[in-house]
N, C-alpha and C positions, 0 to 999 in steps of 0.2 A: 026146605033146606037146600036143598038143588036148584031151587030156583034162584037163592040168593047166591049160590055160589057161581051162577051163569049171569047175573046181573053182576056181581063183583069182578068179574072175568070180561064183562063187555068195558067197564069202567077203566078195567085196568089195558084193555086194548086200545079204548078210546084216548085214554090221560099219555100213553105211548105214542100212537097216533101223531098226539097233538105235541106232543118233545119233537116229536121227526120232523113235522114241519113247521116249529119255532125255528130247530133247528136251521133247516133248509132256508129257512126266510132270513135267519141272519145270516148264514151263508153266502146266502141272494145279495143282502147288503154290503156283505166285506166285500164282495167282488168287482159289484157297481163302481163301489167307491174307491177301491185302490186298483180298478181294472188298467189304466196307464202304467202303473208302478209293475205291476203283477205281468201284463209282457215286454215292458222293457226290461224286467229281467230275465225273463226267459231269451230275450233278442240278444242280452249280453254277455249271458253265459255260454249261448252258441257262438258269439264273436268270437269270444274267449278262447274257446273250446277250437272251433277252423283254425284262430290266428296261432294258436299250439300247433296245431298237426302240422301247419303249413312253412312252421319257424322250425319246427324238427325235421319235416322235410328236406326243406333247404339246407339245415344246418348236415345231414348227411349226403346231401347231395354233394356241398363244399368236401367234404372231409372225403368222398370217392374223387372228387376231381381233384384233391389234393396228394393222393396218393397215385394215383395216374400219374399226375406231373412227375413225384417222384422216382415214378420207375422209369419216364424218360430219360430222366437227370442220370441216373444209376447207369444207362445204356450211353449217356450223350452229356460227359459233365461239362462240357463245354456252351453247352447252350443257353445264350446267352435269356432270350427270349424266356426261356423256361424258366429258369432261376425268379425272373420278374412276375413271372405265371403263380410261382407258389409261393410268393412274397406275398401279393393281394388273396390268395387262397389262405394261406397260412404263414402269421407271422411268422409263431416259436418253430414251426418245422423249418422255413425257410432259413433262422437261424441252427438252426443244428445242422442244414444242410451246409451252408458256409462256415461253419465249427470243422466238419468234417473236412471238408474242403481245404482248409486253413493247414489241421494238420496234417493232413496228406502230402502237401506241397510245402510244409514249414516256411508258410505266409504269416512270419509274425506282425505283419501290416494290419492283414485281417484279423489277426486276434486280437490287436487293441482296440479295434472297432467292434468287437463282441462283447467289450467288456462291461460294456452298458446293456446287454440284449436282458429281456423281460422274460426270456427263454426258462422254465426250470434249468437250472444247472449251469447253461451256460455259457452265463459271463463269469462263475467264479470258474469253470474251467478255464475260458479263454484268458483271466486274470494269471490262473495260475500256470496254463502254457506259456502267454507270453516271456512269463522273466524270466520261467525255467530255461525256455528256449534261446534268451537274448543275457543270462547270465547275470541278470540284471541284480544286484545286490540290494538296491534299494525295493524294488517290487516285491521282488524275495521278503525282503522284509517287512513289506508294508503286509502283504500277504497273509503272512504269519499272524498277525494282530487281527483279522480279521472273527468274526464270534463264530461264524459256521461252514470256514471253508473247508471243503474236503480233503484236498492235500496237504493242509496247517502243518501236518504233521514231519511230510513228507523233502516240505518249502523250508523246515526246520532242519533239518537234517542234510540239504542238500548247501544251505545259509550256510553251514556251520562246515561243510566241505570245503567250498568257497574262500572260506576265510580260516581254515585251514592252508589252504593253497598259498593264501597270500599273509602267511607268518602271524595271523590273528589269532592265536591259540587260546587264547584265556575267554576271548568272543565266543569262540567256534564254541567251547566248552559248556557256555553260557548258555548256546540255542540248543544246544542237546539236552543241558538238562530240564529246556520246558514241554520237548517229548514227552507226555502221559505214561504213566504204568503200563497204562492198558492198550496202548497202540500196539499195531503191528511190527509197529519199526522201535517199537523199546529197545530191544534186544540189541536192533543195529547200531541206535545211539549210544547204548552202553558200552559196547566193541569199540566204535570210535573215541570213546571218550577213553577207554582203556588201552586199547593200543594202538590209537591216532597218535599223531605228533605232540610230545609234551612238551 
């Protein structure tokens, strides 16, 4: 009985065995045969991988040499050279920088030329300084119409002052009441419309 059971037990070593190196022989084969495929992707997953670290690199390096430039600017806003520095550094800061710039000196020259900038924010700021700043009735207005301007509300309210001023009272009335409930400035367009000029 023991014998058969150590015969059984060689069979079963053997028949393993020989799985291992099927195994290993078609192994053998897949590798032959897609051995080009099999490290050109390993050469490309490491391109991959360098040309990452290398593009994040870079990308932080710009973003310290862009904020350098900055603190120049901040010690030396007049220079001219540097301005041009963190333009090719960075667009959107480069325009926030002359955002800032604009209204500090109420350049509203420069603000129409923001009003195009790709900047978050700020060409509908620069939109909406400039008419504030230039009184402008019609920007003002255009303003107003606009789906996601920040100050909509504010450009509504200041329209409808405006034309207040200038004996438009059933106008002015008209841009208050498209003031929001829920605005800040409810309350103020209420006031106006209540004890503004009837």
């Amino acid at each position: 009985m023991s014998l058969k059971n150590d015969l059984d037990m060689v069979k079963e070593e053997l028949s393993s065995e020989e799985k291992f190196f099927e195994k290993a022989v078609v192994t053998e084969k897949f590798v032959k045969k897609y051995k080009k495929l099999l490290i050109g992707s390993v050469i490309a997953i490491v391109v991959v991988v360098v040309g990452d670290v290398a593009y994040e690199a870079n990308k932080q390096h710009t973003i310290t040499l862009a904020n350098e430039t900055l603190a120049t600017l901040m010690k030396n806003p007049n220079d001219k050279a540097q301005v041009d520095v963190l333009g090719t550094l960075s667009p959107a800061l480069h325009d926030v920088w002359l955002y800032s710039q604009a209204i500090a000196n109420n350049d509203v020259k420069e603000l129409e030329k923001l009003k195009s900038s790709k900047a978050l924010v700020v060409g509908d700021l620069a939109s909406y300084e400039s008419a504030q700043r230039s009184a402008n009735v019609a920007q003002l207005d255009t303003y107003t119409t606009k789906q996601n301007g920040i100050y909509k509300d504010l450009a509504q309210v200041q329209l409808a002052v405006i034309l207040m001023n200038d004996g438009k009272i059933d106008e002015a009335h008209e841009k208050l009441k498209m003031v929001g409930i829920n605005s800040p400035l409810a309350k103020l367009s209420q006031a106006l419309m209540h004890y503004g000029v009837k």
